[in-house]
N, C-alpha and C positions, 0 to 999 in steps of 0.2 A: 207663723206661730206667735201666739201673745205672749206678753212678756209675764215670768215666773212658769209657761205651759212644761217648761222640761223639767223642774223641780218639781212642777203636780204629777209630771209622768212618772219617775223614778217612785215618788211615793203612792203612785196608782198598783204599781207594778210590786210593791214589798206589801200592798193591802191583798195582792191577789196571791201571795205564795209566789212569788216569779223574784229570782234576782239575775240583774243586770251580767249578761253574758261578761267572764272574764276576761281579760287581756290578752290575748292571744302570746304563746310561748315563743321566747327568744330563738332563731333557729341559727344566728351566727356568731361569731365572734366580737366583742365589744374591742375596736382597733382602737390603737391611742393616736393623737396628731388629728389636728383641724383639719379638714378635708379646702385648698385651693380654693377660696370664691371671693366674686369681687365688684366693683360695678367699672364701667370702660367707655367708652364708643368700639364701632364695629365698623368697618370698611371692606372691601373682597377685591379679590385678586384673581386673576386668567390661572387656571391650571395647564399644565402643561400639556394639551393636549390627551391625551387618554390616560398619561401618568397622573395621577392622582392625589399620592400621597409620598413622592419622591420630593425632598426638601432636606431641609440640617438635621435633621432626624435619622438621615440614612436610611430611613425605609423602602421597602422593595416597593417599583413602581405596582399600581392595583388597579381597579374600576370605581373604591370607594372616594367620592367625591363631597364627602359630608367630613369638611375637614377645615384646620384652622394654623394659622402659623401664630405663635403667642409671640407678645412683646416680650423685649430683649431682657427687661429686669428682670418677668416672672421665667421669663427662662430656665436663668439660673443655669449654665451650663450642661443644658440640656436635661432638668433634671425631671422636666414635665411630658418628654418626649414620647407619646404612646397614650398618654391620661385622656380621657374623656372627659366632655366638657355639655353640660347641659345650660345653655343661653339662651334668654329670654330678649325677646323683642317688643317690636310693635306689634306683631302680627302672630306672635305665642312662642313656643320655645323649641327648639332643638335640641337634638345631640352631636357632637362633632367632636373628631379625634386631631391630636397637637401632632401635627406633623412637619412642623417648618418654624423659625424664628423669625419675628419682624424688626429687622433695627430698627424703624425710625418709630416705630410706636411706642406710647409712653404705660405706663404700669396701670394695667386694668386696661389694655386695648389688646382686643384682635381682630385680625385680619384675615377674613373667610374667603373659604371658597367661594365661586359664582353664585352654585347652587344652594347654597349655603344662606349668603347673606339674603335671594329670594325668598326664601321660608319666614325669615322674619321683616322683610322690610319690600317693599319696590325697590328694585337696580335703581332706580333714575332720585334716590333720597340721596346714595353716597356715602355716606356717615348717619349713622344710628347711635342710641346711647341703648346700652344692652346691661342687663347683669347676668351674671355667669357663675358656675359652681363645678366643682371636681363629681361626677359620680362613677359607677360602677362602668367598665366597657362589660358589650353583648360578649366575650367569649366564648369558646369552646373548645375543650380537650387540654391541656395540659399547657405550660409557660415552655419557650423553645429559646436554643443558642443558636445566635446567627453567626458564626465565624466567620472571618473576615477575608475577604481573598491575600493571601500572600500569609498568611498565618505557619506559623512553623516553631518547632521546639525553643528556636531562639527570639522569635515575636511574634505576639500572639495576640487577638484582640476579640473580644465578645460582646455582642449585643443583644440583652432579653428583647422577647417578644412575644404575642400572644398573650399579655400579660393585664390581667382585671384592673388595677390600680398600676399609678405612677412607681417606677423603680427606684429605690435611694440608692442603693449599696450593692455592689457586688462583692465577693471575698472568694478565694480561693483556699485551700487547705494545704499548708506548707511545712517546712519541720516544726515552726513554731507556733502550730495552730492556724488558725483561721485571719489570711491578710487580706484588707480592702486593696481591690484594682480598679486603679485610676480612671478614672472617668473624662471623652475627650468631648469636646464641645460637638461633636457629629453623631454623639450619643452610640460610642462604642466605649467599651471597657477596654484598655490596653497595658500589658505588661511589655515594657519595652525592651526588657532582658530576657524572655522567655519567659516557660514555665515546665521545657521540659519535653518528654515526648506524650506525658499524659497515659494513661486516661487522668480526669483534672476531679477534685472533689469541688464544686461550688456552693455558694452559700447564694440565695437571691433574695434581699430585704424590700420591700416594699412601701410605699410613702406611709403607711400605717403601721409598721413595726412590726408585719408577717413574715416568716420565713418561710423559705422552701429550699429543703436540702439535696442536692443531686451526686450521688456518689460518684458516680463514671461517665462524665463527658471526652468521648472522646477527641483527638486532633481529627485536625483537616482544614480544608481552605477553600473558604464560600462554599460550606455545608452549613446545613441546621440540623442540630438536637435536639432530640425533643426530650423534654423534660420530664417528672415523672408524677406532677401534681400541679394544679392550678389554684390561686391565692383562694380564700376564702370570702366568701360576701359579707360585709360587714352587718351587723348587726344596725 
């Protein structure tokens, strides 16, 4: 296209009676908070075998192997545990889910799966220099509670899951209104005095400042709940 041809277009197109198709309407929510990105190197690591995405994250082993453990800074006590990560290589971009923490890795590094670091590099390069961004995960059906094995009226521990964006906050509903539960670096939520025999009211905050309210989570130990709405897509 020569140069000035899209300015003759638009005013081809208002000589002809035709204006420029609008902007297509907002369909989600405008979230607040930067969305996680960054530039790094990239390196990979053996998964365990068929497990997948068993790591500090505490997730149930899977078959998905498009996965990444993040460095210990962006860590953050687990607070990226479950976020999707769309990285760019040499060889074009991925998406990959935070499933494990790297100690020795420095801020803006991760450490891929096998199959993982294939997609954007040759195995035999070792270390790539990648940049990387927070997006949406593929979900489906509603954010779930993984209680924790040994869970009971007098301790009690929960972990979202199923969840579009990175979790910030948990809170449960108590005489005093709505209190945050502590968050443990294996990316469970734990009340270490209980909470009770339950059903639990929860609150689940989301790295962009979503809520989702769950009345009646029931007890039990090494059960999931299912929740009864999934975050919204950002706009």
């Amino acid at each position: 296209m020569r140069p000035g041809s899209l300015a003759f277009a638009v005013v081809a197109l208002a000589a002809c009676g035709t204006s420029p198709e609008p902007a297509p309407a907002r369909t989600g929510p405008r979230c607040t908070g930067d969305p996680l990105s960054t530039i790094g190197d990239a390196t990979f690591y053996e998964l365990d075998g068929k497990a997948a995405t068993s790591g500090s994250c505490s997730f149930d082993r899977s078959d998905d192997r498009m996965v990444a453990a993040l460095n210990a800074p962006d860590y953050r006590h687990a607070a990226w545990c479950g976020a999707c990560l769309a990285v760019s290589g040499p060889l074009g971009e991925i998406i990959v889910r935070v499933v494990d923490v790297c100690p020795g890795c420095k801020h803006g590094d991760l450490d891929l799966s096998r199959e993982a670091f294939a997609a954007l590099a040759p195995l035999s390069a070792g270390r790539v220099r990648i940049a990387w961004r927070e997006v949406e995960c593929p979900v489906t059906g509603p954010i779930a509670y993984q209680l924790k094995t040994g869970s009971s009226p007098h301790w009690i521990a929960f972990q979202v899951r199923n969840h579009r964006y990175a979790i910030a906050k948990l809170e449960v509903r108590t005489a005093r209104g709505f209190e945050a539960i502590p968050r443990a670096d294996y990316n469970y939520f734990v009340a270490d005095k209980g909470l009770g025999p339950g059903p639990f009211a929860l609150r689940a905050t989301d790295a962009h400042s979503q809520i989702l309210d769950d009345a009646a989570i029931a007890l039990g130990a090494g059960v999931a709940r299912p929740g009864n709405a999934q975050f919204p897509a950002c706009d």
